[in-house]
VEXMIRO-786426 format. One record per residue (C-alpha): y, z, x. Coordinates in pm, whole numbers, plus 50000, padded with zeros to 5 digits. Each point is the difference from the previous one (the first is absolute). Example, Ala and Ser with C-alpha at 12.3 -4.5 7.8 and 13.67 -1.06 7.14 Angstrom:
<rs>
495505078051230 503444993450137 
</rs>
This chain:
<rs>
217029238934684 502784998749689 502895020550027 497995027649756 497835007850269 497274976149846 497934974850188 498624966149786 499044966250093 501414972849803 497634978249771 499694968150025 501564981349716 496644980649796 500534958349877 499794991749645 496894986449873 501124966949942 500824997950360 496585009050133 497664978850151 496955004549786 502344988849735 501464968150182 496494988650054 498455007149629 503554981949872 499864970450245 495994997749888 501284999649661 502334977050041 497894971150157 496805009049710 503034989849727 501284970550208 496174989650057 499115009349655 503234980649865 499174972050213 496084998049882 501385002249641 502434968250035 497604982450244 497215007349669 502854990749733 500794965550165 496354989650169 497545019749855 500505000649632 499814962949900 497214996650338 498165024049809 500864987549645 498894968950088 496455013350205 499375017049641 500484970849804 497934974750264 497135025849963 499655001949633 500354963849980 497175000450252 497935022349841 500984987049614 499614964350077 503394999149801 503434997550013 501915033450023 503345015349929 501815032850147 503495010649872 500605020550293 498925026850288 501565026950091 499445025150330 500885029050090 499905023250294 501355032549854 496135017149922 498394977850249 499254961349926 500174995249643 499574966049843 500724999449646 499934963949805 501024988749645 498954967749786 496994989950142 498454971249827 496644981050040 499564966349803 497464983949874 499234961049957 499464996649610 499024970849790 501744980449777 497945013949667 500995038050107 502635008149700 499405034850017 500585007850362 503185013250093 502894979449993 500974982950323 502515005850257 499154971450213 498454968449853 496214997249996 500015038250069 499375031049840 500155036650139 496515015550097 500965032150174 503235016449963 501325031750178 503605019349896 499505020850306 498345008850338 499885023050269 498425011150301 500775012650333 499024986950316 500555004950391 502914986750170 497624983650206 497894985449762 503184987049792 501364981750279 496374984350096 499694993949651 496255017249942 498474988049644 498255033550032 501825029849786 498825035049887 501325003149699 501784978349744 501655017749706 500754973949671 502125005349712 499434972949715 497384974350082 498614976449711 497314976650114 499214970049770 496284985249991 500674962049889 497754982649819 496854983350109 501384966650204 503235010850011 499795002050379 500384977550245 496774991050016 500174984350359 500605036850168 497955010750209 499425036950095 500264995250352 500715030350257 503645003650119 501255002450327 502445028549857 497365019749779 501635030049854 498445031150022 500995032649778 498095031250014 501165013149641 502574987249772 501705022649699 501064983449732 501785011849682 501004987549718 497474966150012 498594977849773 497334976749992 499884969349802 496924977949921 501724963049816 498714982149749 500194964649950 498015001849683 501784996149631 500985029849792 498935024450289 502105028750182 499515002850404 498565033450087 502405030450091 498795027450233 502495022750087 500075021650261 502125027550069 498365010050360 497954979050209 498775007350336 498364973950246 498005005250321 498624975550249 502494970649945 498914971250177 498844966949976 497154988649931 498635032249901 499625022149681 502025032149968 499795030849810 502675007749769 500415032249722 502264994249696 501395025149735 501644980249672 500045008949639 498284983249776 502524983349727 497445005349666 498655024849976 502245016650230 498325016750309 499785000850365 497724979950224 499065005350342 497814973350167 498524995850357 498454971450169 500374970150249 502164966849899 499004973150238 500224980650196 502684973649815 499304968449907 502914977750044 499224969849832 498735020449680 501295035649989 497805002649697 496874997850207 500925029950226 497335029949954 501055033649896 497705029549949 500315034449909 500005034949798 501975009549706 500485030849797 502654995849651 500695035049927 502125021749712 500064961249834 501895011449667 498114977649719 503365007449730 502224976350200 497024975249824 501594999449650 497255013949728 498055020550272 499965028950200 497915018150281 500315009550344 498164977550200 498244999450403 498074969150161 498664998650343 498304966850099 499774971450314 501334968350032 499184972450179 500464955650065 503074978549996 503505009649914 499374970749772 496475014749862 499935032750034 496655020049865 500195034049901 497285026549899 501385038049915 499415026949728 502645013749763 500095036649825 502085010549677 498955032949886 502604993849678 500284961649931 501844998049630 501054975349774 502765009349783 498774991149665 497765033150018 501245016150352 496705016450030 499315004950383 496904989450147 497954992450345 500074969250078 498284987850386 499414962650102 498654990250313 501174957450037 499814966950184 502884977349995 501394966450182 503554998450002 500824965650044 503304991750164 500594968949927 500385004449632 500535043449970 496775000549789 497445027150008 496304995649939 497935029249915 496364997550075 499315025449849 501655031749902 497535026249953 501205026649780 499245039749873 502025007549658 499195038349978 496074998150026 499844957549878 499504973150255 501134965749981 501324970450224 502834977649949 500024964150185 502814972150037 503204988950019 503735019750081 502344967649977 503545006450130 502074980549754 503414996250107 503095015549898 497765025549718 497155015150196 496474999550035 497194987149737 496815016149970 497004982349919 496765021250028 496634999249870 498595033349921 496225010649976 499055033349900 496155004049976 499435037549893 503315023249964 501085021249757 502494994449697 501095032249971 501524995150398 501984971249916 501485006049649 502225028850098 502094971950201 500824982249669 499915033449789 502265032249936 497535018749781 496345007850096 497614971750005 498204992649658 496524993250169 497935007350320 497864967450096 497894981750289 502054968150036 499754967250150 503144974750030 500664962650140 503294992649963 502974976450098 503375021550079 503094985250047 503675020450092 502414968450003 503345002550192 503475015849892 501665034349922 497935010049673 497955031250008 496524995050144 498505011649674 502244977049784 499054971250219 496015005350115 497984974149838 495985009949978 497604981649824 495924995950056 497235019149839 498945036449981 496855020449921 499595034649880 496515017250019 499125038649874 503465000849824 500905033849860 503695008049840 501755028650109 501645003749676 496605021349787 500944985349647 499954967650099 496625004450217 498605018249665 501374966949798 497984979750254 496935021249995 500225000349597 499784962649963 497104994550282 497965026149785 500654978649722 499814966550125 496235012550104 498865009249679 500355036550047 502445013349726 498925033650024 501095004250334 503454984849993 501535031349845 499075022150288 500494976750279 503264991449867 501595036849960 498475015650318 502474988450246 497244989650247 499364967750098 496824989849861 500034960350088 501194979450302 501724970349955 500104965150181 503694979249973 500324959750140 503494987250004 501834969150087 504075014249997 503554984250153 502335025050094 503634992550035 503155014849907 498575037449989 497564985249677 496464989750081 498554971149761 496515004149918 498024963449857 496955017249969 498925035050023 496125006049928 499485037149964 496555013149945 498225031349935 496405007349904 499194978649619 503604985850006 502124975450167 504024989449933 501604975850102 503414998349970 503354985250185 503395017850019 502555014350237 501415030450156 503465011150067 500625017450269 503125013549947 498945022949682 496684996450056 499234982249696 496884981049897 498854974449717 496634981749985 498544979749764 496294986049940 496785009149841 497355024050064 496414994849994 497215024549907 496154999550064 499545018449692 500714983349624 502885021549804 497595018349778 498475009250312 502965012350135 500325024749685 498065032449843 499525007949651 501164982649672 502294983750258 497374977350146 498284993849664 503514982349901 500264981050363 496574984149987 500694973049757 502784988950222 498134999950339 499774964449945 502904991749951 501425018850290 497244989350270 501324971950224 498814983850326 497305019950026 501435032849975 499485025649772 503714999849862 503494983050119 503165009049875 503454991450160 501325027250102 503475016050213 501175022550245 503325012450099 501975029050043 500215020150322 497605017250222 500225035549828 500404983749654 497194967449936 500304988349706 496484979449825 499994976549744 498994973649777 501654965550087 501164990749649 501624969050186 497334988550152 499234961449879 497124994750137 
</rs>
């Protein structure tokens, strides 16, 4: 008891928290995990790194049948085992005829497979046993170069290696694929690929792989799924590859001189060197700018891309141009340094001309028609507008033609009636703006620098027949023909009255080869405003 009168017992006095015991231990645990994790990380920077740099590179080299570089490795221990690696290079054996492989680093070599960077993480255990077994790899920059055929060394042999690496799924970004040429005045092919994902990575075996690039021209994005596999080592060109595709939002403009918005879904399958494709393409608004009239366009195609050369074959393109079918076949050259030239022979056998002129045409078509075309069309290389630089030329047929345009149908309906014999009726079938006759039209033309070339044109409706040659501009629109036209009926015939009283001592005169009159004749002017004539000119 205090000298108040109060009783207490006296507290003992508590230890600071640094001095406890619980926090001794957890410090001295502490402790030792950084001297044991320090210690792993210096015992990893001086034996395991080049150990391990060197297992990677012995592996590859394995599995490549080649010689192989690596700049450096790196671990770390901070977020478990990481490895991380940079310049990794795989080589190739070339030949000595291989100018347009890549240049060299070591003589008699040339890069195959290049990586900027690599990562994946690992367990401590499986680092220091040195497991060719990972989880996941993740790759930033990879080009892979497909030489040309017999560029190899052709006395590797794809033999299993002790060391096979296996890889359950690598990532890569930014990666490019690139097929070599060793053929004159051809570019390699470019694929590249701004995501690529890998599954199954191990010898001897295919794997799947999904890849998301954009499409250089036309501009769009691609993503593609398949199996790649397994590789050949002494030709890379030989290994198979197989898959889907589907080319969406593909922006035609980026093609100078069209425009559209175009989709394609298809399969692939063969060689990296032959690769055989079959898929379908939709354009609701395909264009070309010389009329920018939008229509449907839908192909469904077969093509071989060869990869030795970068050529395309097309056997065949089957094609819908609003409610007109026709195929294309042959040739998409890759012509170095300027492009792509198009060779393609085109057979329509029954379309419509009224679906196809509105690609050439601003104003309404001047005639509705059952048509038939064979035709050549060539779209050579270089920066020029597809429509200043498409070359078409083959032969065209026109059956049950009537013009849009009524005065000129009435002109046409006015001169059958006449070229018959029946005057009487030419007035009303020519003023009625009803088509009373159909015509028939045969042309052999040349088209080329946005003007078609016509060396013969045979146009024929009932009792009369011209035949004429001429061109047409397309820009303007603008027409001129010249020939002779050819009646059943004499000129007297062709007349009523007092008229054909004065004409019948000249029906002589005016018959010739067998027809009841010929007289040279032209036509020119433009759709809405024809212009017929006498051929004053005419020598013959």
């Amino acid at each position: 008891m205090n000298e108040n009168g109060n009783s207490s017992t006296e507290q003992p006095r508590r230890k600071p928290w640094w001095r406890r015991l619980w926090f001794r231990i957890t410090a001295s645990v502490v402790v030792a995990g950084s001297i044991v994790l320090a210690a792993a990380t210096i015992y990893v920077s001086r034996n395991v790194r080049p150990i391990l740099r060197k297992r990677i590179i012995e592996t590859l080299s394995a599995r490549f049948h080649a010689q192989v570089e690596l700049d450096s490795v790196d671990v770390s221990l901070v977020r478990g085992v990481e490895v991380c690696g940079h310049g990794l290079r795989v080589f190739y054996l070339a030949g000595p005829n291989a100018p347009d492989a890549p240049k060299p680093e070591t003589p008699g070599l040339r890069r195959m497979l290049s990586v900027n960077d690599f990562a994946f993480r690992t367990s401590l255990r499986n680092l220091i046993t040195l497991r060719t077994h990972i989880a996941n790899v993740d790759v930033d920059g990879m080009e892979l170069h497909i030489p040309p055929h017999h560029h190899m060394n052709l006395e590797q042999t794809d033999h299993q290696s002790p060391n096979a690496l296996v890889m359950d799924r690598i990532r890569c970004s930014n990666a490019r694929v690139i097929i070599d040429t060793d053929k004159p005045g051809k570019d390699p092919l470019v694929f590249d690929i701004q995501n690529l994902v890998l599954t199954n990575v191990m010898p001897k075996q295919p794997f799947r792989y999904t890849a998301d690039l954009i499409n250089p021209k036309p501009v769009g994005d691609i993503y593609a799924t398949g199996t790649f596999g397994p590789w050949v080592g002494a030709e890379p060109r030989n290994t198979p590859i197989d898959g889907e595709y589907s080319f969406s939002n593909a922006d035609l403009s980026t093609i100078k001189g069209i425009s559209g918005t175009l989709s394609s879904t298809g399969q692939f399958s063969g060689q990296l060197g032959n690769i055989v494709i079959d898929g379908v393409t939709h354009t609701p608004d395909f264009a070309l700018d010389i009329s920018n009239h939008p229509l449907p366009l839908e192909t469904q195609f077969h093509a071989i891309v060869d990869g030795t050369t970068g050529d395309t074959t097309l056997a065949p393109v089957n094609a819908r141009l609003v409610h007109t079918n026709f195929s294309c076949s042959g040739l998409v050259q890759n012509i170095r340094g300027r492009g792509h030239d198009i060779t393609l022979d085109v057979k329509l056998p029954n379309g419509r001309i009224e679906d196809l002129l509105p690609l050439a045409m601003k104003s309404k078509p001047p005639m509705t028609a059952a048509m038939t075309m064979h035709a050549k069309l060539h779209i050579p290389p270089g920066p020029e507008r597809v429509a200043a630089k498409i070359q078409l030329s083959g032969e065209v047929v026109l059956h049950g033609i009537d013009f849009t345009n009524p005065k000129v149908q009435d002109q046409i309906d006015s001169l059958s009636m006449r070229a018959q014999g029946r005057p009487k009726d030419a007035g009303a079938a020519g003023s009625d703006g009803k088509p009373e006759v159909a015509s028939t039209l045969t042309t052999n033309f040349v088209f080329a620098n946005e003007s078609a070339n016509f060396s013969s044109v045979l146009f024929t409706v009932p009792g009369a027949q011209l035949q004429l040659t001429g061109n047409f501009a397309v820009p303007g629109e603008r027409f001129d023909f010249k020939g002779h036209v050819r009646t059943d009926a004499t000129a007297s015939q062709m007349l009523t009255g007092w008229k054909a009283m004065l004409a019948k001592p000249f029906d002589p005169l005016l018959r010739k080869n067998g027809a009841g009159l010929e007289l040279p004749i032209e036509i020119s002017g433009t759709k809405d405003d024809i212009h017929f004539g006498l051929d004053f000119h005419d020598k013959k």
